[in-house]
py3Dmol code that shows the C-alpha trace and the ligand (Angstrom):
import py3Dmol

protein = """\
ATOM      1  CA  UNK A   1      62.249 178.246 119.185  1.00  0.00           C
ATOM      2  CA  UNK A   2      59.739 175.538 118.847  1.00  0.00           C
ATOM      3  CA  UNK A   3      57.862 174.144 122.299  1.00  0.00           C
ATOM      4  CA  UNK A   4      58.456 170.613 122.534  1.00  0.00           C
ATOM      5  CA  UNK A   5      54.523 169.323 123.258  1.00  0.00           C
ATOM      6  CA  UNK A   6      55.517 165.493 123.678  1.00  0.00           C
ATOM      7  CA  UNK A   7      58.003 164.665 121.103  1.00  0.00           C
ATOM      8  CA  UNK A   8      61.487 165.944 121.063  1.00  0.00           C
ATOM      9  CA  UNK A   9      62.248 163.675 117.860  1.00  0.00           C
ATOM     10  CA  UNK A  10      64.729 166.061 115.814  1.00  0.00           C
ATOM     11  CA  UNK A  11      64.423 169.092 117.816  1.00  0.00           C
ATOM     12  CA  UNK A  12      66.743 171.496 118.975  1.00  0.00           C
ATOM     13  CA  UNK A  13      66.851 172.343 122.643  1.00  0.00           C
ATOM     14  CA  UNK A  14      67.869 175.770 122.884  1.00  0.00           C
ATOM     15  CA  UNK A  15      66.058 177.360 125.321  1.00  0.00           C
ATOM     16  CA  UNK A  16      63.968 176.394 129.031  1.00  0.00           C
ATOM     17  CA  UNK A  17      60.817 177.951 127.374  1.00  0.00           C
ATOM     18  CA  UNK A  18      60.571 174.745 124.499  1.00  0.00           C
ATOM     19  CA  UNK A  19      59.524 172.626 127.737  1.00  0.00           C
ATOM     20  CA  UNK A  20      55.760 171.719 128.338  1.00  0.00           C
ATOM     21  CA  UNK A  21      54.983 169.935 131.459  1.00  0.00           C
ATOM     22  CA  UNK A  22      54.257 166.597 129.104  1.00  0.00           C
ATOM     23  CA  UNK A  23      57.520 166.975 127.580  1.00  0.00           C
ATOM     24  CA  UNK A  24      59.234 166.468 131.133  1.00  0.00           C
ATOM     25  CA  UNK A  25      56.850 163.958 131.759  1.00  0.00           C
ATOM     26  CA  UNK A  26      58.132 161.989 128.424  1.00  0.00           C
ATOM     27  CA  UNK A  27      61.918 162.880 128.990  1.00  0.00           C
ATOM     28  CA  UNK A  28      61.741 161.690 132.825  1.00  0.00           C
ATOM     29  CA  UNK A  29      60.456 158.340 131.954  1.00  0.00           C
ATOM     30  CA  UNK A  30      62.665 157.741 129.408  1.00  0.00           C
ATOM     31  CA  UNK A  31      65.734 159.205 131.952  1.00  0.00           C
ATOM     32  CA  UNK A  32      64.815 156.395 134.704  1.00  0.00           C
ATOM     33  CA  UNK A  33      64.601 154.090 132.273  1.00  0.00           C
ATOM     34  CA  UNK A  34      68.622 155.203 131.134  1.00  0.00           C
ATOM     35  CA  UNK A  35      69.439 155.392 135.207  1.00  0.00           C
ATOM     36  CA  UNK A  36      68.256 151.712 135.125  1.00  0.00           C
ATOM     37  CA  UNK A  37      70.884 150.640 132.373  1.00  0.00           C
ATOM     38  CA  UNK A  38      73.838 152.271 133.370  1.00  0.00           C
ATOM     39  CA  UNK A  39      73.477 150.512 136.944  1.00  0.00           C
ATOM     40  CA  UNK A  40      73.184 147.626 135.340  1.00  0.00           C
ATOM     41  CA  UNK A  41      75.964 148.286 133.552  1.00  0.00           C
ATOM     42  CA  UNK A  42      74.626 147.111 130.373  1.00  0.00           C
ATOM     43  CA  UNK A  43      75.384 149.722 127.496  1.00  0.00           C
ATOM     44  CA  UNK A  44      72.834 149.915 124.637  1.00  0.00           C
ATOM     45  CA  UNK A  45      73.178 149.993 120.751  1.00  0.00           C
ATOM     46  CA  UNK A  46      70.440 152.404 119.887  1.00  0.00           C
ATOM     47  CA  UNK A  47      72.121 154.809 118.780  1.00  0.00           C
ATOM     48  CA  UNK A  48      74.618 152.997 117.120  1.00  0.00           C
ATOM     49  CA  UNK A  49      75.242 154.375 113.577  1.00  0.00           C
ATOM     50  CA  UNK A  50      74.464 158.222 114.782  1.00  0.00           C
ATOM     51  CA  UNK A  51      77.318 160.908 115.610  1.00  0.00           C
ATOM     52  CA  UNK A  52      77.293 162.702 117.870  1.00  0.00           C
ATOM     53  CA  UNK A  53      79.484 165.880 118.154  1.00  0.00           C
ATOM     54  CA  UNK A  54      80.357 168.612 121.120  1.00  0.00           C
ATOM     55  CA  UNK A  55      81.374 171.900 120.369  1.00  0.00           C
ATOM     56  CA  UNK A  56      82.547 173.460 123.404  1.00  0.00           C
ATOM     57  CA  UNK A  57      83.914 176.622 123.826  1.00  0.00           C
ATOM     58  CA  UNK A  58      84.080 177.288 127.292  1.00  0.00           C
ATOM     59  CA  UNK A  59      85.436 174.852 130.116  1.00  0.00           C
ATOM     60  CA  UNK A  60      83.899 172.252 131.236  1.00  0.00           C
ATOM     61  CA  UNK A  61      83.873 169.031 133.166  1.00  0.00           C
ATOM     62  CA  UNK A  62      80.840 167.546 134.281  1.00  0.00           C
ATOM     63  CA  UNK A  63      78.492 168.725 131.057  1.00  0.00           C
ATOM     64  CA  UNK A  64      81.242 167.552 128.824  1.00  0.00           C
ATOM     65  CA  UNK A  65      82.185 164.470 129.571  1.00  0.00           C
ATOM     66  CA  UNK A  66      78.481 163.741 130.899  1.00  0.00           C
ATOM     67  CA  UNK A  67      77.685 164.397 127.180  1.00  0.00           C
ATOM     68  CA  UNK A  68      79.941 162.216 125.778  1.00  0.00           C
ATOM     69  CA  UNK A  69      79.434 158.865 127.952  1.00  0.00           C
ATOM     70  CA  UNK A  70      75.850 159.539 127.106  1.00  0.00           C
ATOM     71  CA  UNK A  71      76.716 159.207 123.866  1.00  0.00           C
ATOM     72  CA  UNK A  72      78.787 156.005 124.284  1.00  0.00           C
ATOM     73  CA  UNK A  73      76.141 154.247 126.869  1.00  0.00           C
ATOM     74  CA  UNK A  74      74.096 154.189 123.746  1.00  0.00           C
ATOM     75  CA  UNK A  75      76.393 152.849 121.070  1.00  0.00           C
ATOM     76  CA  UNK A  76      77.017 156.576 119.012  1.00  0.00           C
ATOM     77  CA  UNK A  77      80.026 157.844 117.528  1.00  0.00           C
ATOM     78  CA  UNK A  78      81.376 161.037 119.376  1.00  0.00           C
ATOM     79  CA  UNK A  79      83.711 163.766 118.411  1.00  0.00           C
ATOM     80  CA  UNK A  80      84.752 165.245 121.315  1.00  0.00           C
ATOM     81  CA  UNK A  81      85.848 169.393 120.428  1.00  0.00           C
ATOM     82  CA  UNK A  82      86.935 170.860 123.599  1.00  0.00           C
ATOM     83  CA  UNK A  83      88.846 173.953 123.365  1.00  0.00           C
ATOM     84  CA  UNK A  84      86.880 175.473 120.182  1.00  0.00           C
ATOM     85  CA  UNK A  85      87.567 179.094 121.076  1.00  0.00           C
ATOM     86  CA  UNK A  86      91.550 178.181 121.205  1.00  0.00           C
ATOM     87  CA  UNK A  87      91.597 175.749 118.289  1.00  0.00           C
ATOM     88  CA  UNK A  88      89.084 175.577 115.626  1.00  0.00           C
ATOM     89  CA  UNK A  89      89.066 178.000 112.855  1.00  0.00           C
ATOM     90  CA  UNK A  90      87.031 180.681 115.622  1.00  0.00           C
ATOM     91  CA  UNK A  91      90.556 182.091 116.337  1.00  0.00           C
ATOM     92  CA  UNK A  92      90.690 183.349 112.636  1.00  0.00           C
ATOM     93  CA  UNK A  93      87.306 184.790 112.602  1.00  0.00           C
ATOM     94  CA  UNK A  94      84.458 182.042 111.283  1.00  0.00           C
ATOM     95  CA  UNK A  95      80.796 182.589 112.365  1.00  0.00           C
ATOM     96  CA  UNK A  96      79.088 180.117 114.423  1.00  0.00           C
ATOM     97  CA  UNK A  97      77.277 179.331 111.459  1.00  0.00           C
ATOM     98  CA  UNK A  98      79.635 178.555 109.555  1.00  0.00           C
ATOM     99  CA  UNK A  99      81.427 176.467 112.137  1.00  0.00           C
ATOM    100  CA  UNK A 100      78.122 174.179 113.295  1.00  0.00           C
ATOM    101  CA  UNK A 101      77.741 173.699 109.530  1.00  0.00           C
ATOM    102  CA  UNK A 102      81.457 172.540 108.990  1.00  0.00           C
ATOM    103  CA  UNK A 103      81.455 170.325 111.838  1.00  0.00           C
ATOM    104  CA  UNK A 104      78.688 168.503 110.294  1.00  0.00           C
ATOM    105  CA  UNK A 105      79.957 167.994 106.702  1.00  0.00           C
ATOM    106  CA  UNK A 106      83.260 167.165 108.455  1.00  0.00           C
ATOM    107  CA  UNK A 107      81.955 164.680 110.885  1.00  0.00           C
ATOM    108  CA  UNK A 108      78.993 163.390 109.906  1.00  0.00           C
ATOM    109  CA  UNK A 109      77.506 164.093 112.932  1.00  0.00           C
ATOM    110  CA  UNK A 110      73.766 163.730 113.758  1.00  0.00           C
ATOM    111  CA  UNK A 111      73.427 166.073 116.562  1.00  0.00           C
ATOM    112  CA  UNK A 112      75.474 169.003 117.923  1.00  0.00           C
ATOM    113  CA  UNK A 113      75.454 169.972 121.765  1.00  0.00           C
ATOM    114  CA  UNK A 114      77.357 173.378 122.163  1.00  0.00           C
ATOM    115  CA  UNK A 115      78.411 175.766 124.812  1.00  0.00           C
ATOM    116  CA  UNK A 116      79.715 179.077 123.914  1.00  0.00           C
ATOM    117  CA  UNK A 117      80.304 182.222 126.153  1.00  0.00           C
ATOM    118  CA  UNK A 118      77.495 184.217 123.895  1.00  0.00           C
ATOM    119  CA  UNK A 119      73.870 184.648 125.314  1.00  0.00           C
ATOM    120  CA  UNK A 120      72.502 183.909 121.922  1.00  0.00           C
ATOM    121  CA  UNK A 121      75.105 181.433 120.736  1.00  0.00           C
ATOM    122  CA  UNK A 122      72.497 178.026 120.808  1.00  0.00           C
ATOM    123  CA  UNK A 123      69.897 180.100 119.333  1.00  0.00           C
ATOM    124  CA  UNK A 124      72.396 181.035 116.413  1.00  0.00           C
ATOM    125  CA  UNK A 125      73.954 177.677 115.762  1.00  0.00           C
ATOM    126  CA  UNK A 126      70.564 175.734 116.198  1.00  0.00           C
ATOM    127  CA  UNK A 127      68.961 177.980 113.302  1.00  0.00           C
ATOM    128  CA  UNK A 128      72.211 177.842 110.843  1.00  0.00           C
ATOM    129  CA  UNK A 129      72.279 173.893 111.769  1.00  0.00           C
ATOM    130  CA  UNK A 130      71.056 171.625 109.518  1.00  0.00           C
ATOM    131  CA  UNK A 131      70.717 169.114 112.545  1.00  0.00           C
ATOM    132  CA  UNK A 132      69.407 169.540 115.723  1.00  0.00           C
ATOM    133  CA  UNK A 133      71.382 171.301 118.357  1.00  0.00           C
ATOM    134  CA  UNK A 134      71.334 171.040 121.760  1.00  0.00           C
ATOM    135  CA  UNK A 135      72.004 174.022 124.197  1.00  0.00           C
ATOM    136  CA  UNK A 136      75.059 173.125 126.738  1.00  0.00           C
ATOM    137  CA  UNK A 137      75.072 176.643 127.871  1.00  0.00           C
ATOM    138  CA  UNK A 138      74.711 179.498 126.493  1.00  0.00           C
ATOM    139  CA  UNK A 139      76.655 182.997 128.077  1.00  0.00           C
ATOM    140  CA  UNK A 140      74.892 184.334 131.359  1.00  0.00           C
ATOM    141  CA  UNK A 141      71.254 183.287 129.715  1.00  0.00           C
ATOM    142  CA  UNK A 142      70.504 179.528 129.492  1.00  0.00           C
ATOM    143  CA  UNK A 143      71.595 176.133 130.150  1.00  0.00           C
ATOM    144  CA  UNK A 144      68.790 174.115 129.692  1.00  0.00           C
ATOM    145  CA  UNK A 145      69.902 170.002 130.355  1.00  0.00           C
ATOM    146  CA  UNK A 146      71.135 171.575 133.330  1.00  0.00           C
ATOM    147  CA  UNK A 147      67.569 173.025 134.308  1.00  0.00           C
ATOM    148  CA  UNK A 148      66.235 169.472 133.383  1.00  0.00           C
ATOM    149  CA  UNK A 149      68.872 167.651 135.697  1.00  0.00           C
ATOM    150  CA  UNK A 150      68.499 169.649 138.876  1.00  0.00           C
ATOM    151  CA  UNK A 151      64.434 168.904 138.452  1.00  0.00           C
ATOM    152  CA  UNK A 152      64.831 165.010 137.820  1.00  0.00           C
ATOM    153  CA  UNK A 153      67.379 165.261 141.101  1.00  0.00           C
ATOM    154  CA  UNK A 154      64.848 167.333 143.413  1.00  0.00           C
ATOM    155  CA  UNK A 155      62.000 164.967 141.995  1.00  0.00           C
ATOM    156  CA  UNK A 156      64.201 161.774 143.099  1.00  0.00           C
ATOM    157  CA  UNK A 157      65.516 163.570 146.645  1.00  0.00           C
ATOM    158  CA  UNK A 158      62.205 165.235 147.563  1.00  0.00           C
ATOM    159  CA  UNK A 159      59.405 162.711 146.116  1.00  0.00           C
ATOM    160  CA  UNK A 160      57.921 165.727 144.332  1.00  0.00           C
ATOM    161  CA  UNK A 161      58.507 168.864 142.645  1.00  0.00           C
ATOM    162  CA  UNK A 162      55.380 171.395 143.733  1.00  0.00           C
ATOM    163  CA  UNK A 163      54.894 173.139 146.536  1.00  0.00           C
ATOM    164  CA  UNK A 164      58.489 173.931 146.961  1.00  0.00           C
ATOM    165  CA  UNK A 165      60.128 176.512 148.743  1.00  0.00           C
ATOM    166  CA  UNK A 166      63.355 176.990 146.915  1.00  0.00           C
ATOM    167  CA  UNK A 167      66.572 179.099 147.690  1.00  0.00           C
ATOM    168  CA  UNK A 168      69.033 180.521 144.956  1.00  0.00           C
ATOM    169  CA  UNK A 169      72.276 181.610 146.613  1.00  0.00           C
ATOM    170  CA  UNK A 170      75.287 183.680 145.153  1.00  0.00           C
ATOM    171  CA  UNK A 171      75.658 184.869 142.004  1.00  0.00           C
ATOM    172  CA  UNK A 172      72.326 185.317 140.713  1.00  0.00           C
ATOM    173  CA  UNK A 173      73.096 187.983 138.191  1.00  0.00           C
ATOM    174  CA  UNK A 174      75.936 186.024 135.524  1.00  0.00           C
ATOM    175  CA  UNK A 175      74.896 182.510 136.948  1.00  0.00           C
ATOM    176  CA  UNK A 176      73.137 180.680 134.009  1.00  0.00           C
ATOM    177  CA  UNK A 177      71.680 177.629 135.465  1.00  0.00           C
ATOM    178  CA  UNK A 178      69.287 179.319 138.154  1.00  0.00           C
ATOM    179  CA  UNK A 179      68.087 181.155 135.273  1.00  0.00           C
ATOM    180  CA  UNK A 180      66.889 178.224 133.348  1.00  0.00           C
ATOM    181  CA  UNK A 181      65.901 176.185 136.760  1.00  0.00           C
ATOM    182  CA  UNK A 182      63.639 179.478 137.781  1.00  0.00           C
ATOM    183  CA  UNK A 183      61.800 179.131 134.504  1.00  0.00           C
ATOM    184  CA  UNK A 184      61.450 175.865 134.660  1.00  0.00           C
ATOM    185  CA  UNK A 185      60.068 175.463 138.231  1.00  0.00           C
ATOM    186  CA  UNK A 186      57.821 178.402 137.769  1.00  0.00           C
ATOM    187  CA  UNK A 187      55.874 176.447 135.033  1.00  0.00           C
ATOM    188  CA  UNK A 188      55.164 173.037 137.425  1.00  0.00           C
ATOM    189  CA  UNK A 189      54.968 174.915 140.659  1.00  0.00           C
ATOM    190  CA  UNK A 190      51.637 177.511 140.967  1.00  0.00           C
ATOM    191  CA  UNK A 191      52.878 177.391 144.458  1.00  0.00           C
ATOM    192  CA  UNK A 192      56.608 177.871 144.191  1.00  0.00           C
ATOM    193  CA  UNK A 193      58.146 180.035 146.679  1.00  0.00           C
ATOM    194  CA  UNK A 194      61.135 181.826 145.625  1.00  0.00           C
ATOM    195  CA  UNK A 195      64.012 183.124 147.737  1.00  0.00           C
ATOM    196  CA  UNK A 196      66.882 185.044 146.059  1.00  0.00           C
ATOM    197  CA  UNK A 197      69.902 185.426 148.602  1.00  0.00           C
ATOM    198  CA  UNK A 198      72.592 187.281 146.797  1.00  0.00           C
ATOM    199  CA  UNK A 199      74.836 190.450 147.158  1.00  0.00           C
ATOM    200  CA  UNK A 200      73.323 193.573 146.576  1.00  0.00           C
ATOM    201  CA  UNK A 201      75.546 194.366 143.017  1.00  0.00           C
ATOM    202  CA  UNK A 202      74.629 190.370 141.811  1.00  0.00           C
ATOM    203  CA  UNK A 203      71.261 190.407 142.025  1.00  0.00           C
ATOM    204  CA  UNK A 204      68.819 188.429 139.330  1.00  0.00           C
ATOM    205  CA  UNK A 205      67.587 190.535 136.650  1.00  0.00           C
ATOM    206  CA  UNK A 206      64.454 192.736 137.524  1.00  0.00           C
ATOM    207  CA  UNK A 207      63.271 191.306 134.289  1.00  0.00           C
ATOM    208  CA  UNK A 208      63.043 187.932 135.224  1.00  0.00           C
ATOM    209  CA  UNK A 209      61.498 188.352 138.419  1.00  0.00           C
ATOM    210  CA  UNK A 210      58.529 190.655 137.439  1.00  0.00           C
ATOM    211  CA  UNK A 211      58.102 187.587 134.136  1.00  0.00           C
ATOM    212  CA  UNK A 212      58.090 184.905 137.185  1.00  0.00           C
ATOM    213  CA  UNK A 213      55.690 187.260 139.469  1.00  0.00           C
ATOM    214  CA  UNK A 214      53.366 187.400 137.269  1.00  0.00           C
ATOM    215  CA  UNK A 215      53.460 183.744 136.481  1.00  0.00           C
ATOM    216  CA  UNK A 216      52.375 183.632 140.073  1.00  0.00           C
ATOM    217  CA  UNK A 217      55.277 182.660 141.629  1.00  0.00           C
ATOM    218  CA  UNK A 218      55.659 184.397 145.390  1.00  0.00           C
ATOM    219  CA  UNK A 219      59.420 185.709 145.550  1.00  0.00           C
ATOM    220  CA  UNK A 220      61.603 187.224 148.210  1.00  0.00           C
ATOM    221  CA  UNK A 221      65.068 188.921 147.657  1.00  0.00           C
ATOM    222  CA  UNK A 222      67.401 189.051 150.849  1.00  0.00           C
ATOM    223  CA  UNK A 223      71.297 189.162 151.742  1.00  0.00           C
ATOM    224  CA  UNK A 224      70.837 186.980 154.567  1.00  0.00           C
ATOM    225  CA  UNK A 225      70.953 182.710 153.957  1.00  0.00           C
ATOM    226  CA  UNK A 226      70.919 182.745 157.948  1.00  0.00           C
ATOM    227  CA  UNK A 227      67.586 184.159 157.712  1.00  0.00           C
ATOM    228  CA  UNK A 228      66.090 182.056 154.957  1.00  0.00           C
ATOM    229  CA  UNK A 229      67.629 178.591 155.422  1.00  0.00           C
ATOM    230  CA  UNK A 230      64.864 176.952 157.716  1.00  0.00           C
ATOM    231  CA  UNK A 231      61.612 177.524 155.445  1.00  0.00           C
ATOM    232  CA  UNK A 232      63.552 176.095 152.629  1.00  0.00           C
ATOM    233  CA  UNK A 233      63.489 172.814 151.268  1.00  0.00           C
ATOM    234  CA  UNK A 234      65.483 172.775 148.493  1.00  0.00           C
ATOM    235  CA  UNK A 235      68.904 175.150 148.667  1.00  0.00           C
ATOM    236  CA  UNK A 236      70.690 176.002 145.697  1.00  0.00           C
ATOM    237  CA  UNK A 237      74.191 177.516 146.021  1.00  0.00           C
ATOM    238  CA  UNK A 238      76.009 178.811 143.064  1.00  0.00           C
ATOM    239  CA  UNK A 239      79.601 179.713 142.192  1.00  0.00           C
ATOM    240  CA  UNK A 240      80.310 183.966 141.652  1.00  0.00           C
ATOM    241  CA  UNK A 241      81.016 183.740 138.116  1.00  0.00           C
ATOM    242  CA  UNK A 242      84.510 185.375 138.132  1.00  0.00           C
ATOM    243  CA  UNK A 243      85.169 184.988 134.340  1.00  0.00           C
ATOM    244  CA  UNK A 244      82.419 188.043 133.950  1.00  0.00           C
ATOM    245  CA  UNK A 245      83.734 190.351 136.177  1.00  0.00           C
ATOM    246  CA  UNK A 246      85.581 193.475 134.943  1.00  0.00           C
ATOM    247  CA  UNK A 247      88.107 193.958 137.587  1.00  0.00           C
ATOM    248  CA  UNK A 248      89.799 191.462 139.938  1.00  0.00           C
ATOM    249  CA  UNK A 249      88.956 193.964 143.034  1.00  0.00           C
ATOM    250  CA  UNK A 250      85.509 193.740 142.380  1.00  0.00           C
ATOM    251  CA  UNK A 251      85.213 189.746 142.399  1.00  0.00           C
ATOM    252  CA  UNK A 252      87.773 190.022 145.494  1.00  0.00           C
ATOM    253  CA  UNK A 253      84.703 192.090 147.025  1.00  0.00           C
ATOM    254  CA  UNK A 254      81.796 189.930 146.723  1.00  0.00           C
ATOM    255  CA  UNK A 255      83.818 186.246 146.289  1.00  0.00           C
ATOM    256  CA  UNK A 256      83.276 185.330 149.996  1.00  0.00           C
ATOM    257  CA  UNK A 257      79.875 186.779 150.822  1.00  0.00           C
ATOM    258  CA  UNK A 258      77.923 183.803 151.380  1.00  0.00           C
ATOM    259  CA  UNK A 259      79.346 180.650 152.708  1.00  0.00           C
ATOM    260  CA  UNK A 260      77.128 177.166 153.683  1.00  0.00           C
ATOM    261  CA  UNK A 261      78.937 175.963 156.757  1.00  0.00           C
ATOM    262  CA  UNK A 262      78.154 173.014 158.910  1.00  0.00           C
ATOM    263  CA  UNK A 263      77.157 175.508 161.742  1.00  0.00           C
ATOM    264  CA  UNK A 264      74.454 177.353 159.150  1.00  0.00           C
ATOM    265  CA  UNK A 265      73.210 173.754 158.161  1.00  0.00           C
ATOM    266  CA  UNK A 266      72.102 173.134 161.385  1.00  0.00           C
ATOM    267  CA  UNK A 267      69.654 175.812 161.162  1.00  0.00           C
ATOM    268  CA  UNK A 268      68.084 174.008 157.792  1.00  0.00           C
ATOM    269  CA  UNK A 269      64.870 170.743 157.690  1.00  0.00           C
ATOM    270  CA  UNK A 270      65.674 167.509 158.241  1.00  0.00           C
ATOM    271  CA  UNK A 271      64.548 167.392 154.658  1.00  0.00           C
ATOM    272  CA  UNK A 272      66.142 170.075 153.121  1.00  0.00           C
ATOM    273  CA  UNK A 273      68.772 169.299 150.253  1.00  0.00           C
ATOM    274  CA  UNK A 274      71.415 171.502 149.302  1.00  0.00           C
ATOM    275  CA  UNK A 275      72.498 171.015 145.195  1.00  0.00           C
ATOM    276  CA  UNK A 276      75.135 172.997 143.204  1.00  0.00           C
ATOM    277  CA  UNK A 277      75.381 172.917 139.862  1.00  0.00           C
ATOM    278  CA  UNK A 278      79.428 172.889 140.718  1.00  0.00           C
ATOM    279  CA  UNK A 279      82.295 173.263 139.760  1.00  0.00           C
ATOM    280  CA  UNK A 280      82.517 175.074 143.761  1.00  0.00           C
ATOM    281  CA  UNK A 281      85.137 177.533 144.619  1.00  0.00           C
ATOM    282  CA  UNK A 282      84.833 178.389 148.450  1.00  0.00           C
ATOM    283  CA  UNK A 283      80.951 178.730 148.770  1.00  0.00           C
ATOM    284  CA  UNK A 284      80.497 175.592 150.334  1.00  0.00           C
ATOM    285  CA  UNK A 285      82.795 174.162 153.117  1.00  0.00           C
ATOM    286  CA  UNK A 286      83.987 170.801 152.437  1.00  0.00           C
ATOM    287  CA  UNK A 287      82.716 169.455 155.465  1.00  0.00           C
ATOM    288  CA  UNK A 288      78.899 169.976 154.643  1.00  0.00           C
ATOM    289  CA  UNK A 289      79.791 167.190 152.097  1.00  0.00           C
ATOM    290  CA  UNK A 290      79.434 164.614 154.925  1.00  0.00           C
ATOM    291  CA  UNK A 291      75.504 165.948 155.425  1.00  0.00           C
ATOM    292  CA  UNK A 292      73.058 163.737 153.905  1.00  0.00           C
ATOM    293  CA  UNK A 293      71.342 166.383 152.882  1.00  0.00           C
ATOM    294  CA  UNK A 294      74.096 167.511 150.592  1.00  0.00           C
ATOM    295  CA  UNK A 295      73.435 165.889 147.689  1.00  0.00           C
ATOM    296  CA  UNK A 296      75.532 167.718 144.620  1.00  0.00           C
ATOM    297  CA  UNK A 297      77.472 164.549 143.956  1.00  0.00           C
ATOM    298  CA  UNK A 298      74.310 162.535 143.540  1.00  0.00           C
ATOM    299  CA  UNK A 299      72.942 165.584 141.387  1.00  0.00           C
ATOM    300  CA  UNK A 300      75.429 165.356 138.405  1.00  0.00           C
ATOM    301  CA  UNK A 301      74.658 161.475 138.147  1.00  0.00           C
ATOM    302  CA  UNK A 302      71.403 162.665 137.325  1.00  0.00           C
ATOM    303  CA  UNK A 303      73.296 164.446 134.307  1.00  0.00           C
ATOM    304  CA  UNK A 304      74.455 161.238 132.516  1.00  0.00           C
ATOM    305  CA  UNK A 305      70.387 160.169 132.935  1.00  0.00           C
ATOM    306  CA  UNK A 306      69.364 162.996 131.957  1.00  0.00           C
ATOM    307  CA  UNK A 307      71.702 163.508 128.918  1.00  0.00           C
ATOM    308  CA  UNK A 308      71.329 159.699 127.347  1.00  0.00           C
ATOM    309  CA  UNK A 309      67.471 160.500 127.542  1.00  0.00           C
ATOM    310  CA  UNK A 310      67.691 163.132 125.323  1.00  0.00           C
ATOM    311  CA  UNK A 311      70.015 162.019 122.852  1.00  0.00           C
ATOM    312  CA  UNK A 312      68.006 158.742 122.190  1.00  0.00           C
ATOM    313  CA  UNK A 313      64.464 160.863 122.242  1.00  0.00           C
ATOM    314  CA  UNK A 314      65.970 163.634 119.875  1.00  0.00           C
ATOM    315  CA  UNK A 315      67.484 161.096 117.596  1.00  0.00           C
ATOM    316  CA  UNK A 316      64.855 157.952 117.773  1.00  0.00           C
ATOM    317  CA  UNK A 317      61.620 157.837 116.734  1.00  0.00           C
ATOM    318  CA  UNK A 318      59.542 156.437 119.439  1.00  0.00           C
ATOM    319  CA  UNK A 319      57.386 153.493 118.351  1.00  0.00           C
ATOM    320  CA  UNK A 320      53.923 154.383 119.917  1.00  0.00           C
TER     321      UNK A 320
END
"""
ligand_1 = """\
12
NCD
C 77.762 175.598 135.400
C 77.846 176.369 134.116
O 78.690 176.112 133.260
O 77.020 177.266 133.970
N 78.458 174.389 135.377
C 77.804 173.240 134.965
O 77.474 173.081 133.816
N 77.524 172.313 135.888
C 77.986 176.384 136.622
C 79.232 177.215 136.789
O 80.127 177.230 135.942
O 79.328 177.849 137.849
"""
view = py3Dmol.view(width=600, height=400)
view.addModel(protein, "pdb")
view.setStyle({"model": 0}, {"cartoon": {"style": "trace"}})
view.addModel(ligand_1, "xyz")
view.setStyle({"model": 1}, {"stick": {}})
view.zoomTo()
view.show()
């Protein structure tokens, strides 16, 4: 896929990798500038006119709707499609291609945001699409708005976003956001410290690691969050990703392995923040919610931001 330099003006956002440090620096303007509006509470009309459609075939809450009040902040059409893999003509056997191309001559739509369970879904629909497509997760490879939303959040929490020392908990091995988010803070931090805290069977993929290594990135895999949590300033937690697992025994085995607890927090910075992409199961007690530091409800906000930035830079042409 094409690297988006500076303008994402009809681009598809597929994959992590299109970013350029520029790019963010473009995209995060434009973001506070959407923040601004919506606490206003003063929707726009720039996009009125445009379509905008959501093909998702995987569940969903916060992305999807996210997506769509985007959508309708800035005055666009939207046609909602939740429940593709149950519904739409998928069941009988039609290609992805096929489908993103139907849903445009059907619709009208400008713009198609998808998730699908397949790693190379986005990549497949973005180059049968004959508009721009943008990547609402892809299988256990990519989700790349989320990636943008968790840096805009540690940027706003943390005043900055080098020098970090980072923590990805849980399920590091199906769990598609810490995939993008790793790629994504490897480029902007030289001095990123990485530490993976998983079980030993969910481990993140050898391949990624060496690729992030040798980016320059200084990484440590452990089973113990008891051992890591005071160096870290930012701590990610993640959900095991039971809709992967073969057998019910096996998620049984590994469900409960790491838990953030009030009791562990106390061993964490001041300044530390703990995010989660969400939706949580049981990996972090309720009761940490009450910690300033915990700030995964203020994170998705940053989603809505995030998400009207990009539909208004993807389908506007910015006046320079
Ligand atoms: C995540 C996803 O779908 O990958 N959810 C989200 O978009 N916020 C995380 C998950 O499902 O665990």
């Amino acid at each position: 896929m094409e690297k988006i330099k500076r303008s994402f003006y009809q681009q598809n956002l597929v994959a992590i990798g299109q970013i350029t440090p520029m790019a963010i620096r473009v995209l995060f303007k434009e973001t506070a500038a959407m923040e601004k509006l919506v606490l206003k509470k003063k929707p726009a009309i720039s996009l009125r006119g445009r379509t905008v459609a959501e093909l998702f075939y995987q569940p969903s809450t916060r992305t999807f709707t996210s997506f769509l009040a985007a959508a309708k902040w800035l005055g666009a059409m939207t046609i909602p499609l939740h429940g593709m893999a149950t519904y739409s003509s998928a069941v009988k056997g039609e290609s992805i291609e096929d489908t993103v191309r139907t849903v445009h001559q059907t619709t009208g739509a400008d713009l198609l945001v998808i998730r699908h369970p397949e790693d190379d879904s986005a990549e497949r629909a973005a180059q049968a699409s004959w508009v721009p497509v943008i990547n609402a997760g892809s299988g256990k490879k990519e989700h790349p708005t989320q990636a943008l939303l968790d840096l805009y959040t540690i940027k706003k929490e943390l005043g900055r976003t080098i020098k970090l020392k980072v923590g990805f908990v849980g399920d590091l091995k199906y769990g598609r956001t810490i995939k993008s988010l790793g790629k994504l803070l490897v480029l902007l931090d030289s001095k990123l410290e990485l530490f993976l805290v998983s079980s030993p069977s969910l481990r993140m993929p050898r391949s990624l690691i060496g690729e992030w290594r040798q980016q320059g990135a200084r990484i440590q895999e452990t089973t113990s969050l008891k051992k890591v949590i005071p160096l870290l300033d930012v701590l990610y937690m993640t959900r095991v990703q039971k809709e992967w697992f073969k057998s019910h025994q096996e998620y049984q085995k590994v469900k409960g392995a790491c838990v953030l607890t009030p009791k562990l927090m106390e061993r964490a910075k001041k300044k530390m923040i703990v995010m989660h992409p969400l939706p949580r199961v049981d990996e972090i007690d309720p009761e940490v919610d009450k910690d300033r530091r915990a700030v995964y409800f203020r994170q998705m906000r940053s989603g809505l931001y995030i998400r009207m930035a990009l539909l208004k830079l993807i389908l506007l042409k910015q006046q320079r």
